[in-house]
N, C-alpha and C positions, 0 to 999 in steps of 0.2 A: 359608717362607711366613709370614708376617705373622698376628696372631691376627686374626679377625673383629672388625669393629668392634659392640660390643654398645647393643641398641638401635635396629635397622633391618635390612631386612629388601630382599634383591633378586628382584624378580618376574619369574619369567622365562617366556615365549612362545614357542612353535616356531610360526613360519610357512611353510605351506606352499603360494599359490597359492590363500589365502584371503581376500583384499582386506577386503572387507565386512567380515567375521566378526571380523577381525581387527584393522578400525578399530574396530567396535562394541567388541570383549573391551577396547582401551586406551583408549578413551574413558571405560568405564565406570568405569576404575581411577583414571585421574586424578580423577573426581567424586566418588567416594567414598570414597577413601583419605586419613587422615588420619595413619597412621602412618606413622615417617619410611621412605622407599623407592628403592631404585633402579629404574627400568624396564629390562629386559636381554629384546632379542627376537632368537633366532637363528633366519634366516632360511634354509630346507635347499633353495638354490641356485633358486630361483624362477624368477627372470628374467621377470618379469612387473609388472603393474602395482603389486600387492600391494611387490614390493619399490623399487618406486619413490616410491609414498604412507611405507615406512618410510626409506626415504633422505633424506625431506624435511622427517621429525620431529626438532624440536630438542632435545624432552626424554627423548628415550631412549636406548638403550646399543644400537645394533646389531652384531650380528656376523652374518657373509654366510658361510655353511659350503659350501664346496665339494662337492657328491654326489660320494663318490670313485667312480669305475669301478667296476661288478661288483656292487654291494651296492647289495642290496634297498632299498625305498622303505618308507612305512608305518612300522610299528614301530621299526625298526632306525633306520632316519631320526630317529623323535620320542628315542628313546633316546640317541643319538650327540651331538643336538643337546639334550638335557635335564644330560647330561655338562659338554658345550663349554661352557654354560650353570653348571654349578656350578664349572666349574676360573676360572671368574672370577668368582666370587663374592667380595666381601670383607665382605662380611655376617654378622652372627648367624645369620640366618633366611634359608636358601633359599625360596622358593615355586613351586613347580611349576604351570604353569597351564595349560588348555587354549585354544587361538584363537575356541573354540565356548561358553566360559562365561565370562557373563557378570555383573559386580557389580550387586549390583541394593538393598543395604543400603548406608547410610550409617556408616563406621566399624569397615565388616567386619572386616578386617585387625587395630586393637587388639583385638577382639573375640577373633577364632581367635587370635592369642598369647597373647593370657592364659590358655590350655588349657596351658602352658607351666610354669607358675604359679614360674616360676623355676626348676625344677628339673633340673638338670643328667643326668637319668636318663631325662626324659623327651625324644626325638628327633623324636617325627613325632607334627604332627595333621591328621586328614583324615577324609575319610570314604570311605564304595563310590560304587556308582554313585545320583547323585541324580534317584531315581524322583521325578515330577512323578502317579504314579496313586496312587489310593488304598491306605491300610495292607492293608486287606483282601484288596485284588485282591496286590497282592505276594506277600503271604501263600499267600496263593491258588497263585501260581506258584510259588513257593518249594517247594512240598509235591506238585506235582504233576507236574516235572520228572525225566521217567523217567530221560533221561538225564543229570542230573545223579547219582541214588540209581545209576545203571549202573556211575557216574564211581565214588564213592566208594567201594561194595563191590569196586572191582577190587584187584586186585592187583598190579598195575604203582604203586609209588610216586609216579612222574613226575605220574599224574592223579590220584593224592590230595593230593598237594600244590598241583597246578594250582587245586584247591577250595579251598585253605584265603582266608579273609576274608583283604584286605588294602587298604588308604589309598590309593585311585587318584590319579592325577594330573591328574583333572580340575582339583583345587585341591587343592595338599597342600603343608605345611609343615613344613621338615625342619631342625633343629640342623645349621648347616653345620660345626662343628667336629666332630661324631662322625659323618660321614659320609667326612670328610677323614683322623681316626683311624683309623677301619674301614675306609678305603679300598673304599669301597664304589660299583658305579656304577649307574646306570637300567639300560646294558647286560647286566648279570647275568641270565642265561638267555634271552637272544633268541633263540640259536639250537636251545636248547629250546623252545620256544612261549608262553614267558613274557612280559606284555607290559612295556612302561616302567614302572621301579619297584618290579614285583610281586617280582624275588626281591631287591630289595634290600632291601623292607620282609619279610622273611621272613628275612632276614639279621638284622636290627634285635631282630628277638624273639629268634632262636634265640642270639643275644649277649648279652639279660639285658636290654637297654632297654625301656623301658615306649612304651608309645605310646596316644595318644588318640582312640578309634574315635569318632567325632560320629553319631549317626543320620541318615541322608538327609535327613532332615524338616529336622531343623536345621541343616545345610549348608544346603537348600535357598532357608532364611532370606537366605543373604548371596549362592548365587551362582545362576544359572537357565543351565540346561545343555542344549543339544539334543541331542547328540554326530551322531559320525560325518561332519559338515560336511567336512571336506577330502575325502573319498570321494565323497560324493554330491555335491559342485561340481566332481570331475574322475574322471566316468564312465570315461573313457579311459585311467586311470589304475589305475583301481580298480574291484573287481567287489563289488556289492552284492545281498543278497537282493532282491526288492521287499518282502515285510513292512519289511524294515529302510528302504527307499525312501519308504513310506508314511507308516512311526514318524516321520519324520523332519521327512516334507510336515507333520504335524500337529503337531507340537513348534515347528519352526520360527514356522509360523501362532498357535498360540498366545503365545508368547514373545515375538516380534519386535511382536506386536501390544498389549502391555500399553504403560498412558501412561508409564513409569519409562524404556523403553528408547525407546518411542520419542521421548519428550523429551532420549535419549541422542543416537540417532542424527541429530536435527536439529540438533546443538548442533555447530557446527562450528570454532568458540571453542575447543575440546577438544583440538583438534590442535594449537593454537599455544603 
C-alpha cells in the first residue's frame, strides 16, 4: 500500500437512513473547509432516499456497504463502516465524523491539525462528548453518578476500562499511517460493549502514542452535535429511553435553529 499522501486529510461519514442530517453534516463541510480534503461517505445499505440524494453528489467518494446477514445494526454497523472507510483512505489524516455533527467554524479542519504540530507520536485529536450545558451542571453530573463510582470500584476489569476517557467519533482525527502500522480497527471490542473507536483509542495509549484530548467547550467551537439522530429518526429500528427522546427534541430545536446552519440548510448551491 502506498504512503499517505501528506497534507490532506479524508472525512469520512456513516450513513444510515438519515437524509436530512446528513445533507446538513456535508453541507456544512463543504462551507467551511478550507484544508485540502477528500469527502468519503459509507453508506450501511440504506435503500432509501438519503442514498439516493448521495448517489447524485458529484463531489464525494461514495461507498454503498452491503449489511451482511446476521449482524447487528448500531454500533457494529458505525464501526465496520468507519473500517471500510479507512482501508481507503489515502490520506495523512483520517477523520471520523458523525451524520449528526455539524461544522459550524470557518477553517475548523487547519485548526484541529495543527493539534498535530507535526509530530509523528502524536495519532489522534478529538475530544468526549460535546456537552452544549453548562461547565457546572456537568460537573455537577460527573460527581453525582452513582452508577458510574458503582462502575469504577468494581472489580470486573471489562467496566473499568469501559470508564476510561476516550476521543469519540463524533469528530476525531487520527494519523492514518499508525493506525495502518498498529493495525488497528473501530471494530476493536464491539462485541464487548465497546463503542466505534473506544478500544482502538485505548490501544493508541497503551502503545506509547500521545494523543490530544480538546475540552468539549472547544470542540464545541468548530462542531454542534445533537447525537443519537439515526435512532430517534428510525423508531423501528431502535429503542430509545424518552429522557434520551426529549434530550434530543431540545438539542435538535436549539441547533437547527441558530442563523449559521440555517443559512446552511437553505444553501442548496452546496450540493453541486
Amino acid at each position: 500500500m502506498s504512503q499517505p499522501m501528506p497534507g490532506k486529510a479524508t472525512i469520512c461519514i456513516v450513513n444510515y437512513k438519515t437524509l436530512d442530517f446528513t445533507r446538513l453534516c456535508l453541507r456544512s463541510i463543504r462551507k467551511f473547509t478550507d484544508y485540502p480534503y477528500e469527502m468519503l461517505v459509507v453508506d450501511n445499505d440504506s435503500n432509501d432516499d438519503s442514498t439516493a440524494y448521495l448517489r447524485s453528489l458529484k463531489w464525494i467518494r461514495l461507498i454503498e456497504r452491503p449489511h451482511p446477514s446476521g449482524q447487528p445494526r448500531g454500533s457494529f454497523d458505525q464501526s465496520a463502516a468507519l473500517d471500510l472507510g479507512l482501508k481507503n483512505c489515502d490520506n495523512e489524516f483520517f477523520v471520523a465524523m458523525h451524520t449528526d455533527a455539524f461544522v459550524q467554524h470557518p477553517g475548523w479542519l487547519t485548526e484541529l491539525v495543527s493539534h498535530f504540530k507535526n509530530d509523528p507520536k502524536i495519532a489522534c485529536v478529538g475530544s468526549g462528548k460535546i456537552e452544549l450545558t453548562p461547565r457546572w451542571l456537568q460537573l455537577l453530573k460527573k460527581y453525582t453518578d452513582y452508577k458510574a463510582l458503582l462502575r469504577s470500584i468494581s472489580s470486573a476489569p471489562q467496566q473499568r476500562e469501559q470508564l476510561r476517557y476516550y476521543n469519540r467519533t463524533i469528530c476525531c482525527l487520527y494519523r492514518t499511517e499508525v493506525l495502518r502500522k498498529e493495525g488497528l480497527s473501530f471494530l476493536m471490542g464491539n462485541s464487548e460493549g465497546f463503542t466505534a473507536g473506544q478500544k482502538l483509542y485505548y490501544e493508541l495509549l497503551d502503545r506509547g502514542y500521545q494523543t490530544v484530548e480538546l475540552h468539549p467547550s472547544v470542540m464545541g467551537r468548530y462542531i454542534a452535535h445533537i447525537a443519537h439522530a439515526t435512532q430517534v429518526i428510525n423508531p423501528q429500528e431502535f429503542k430509545l429511553r424518552a429522557k434520551t427522546n426529549r434530550k434530543f427534541t431540545r438539542l435538535a430545536d436549539k441547533i437547527l435553529s441558530s442563523p449559521v446552519i440555517q443559512g446552511i440548510i437553505s444553501d442548496d448551491s452546496l450540493d453541486s
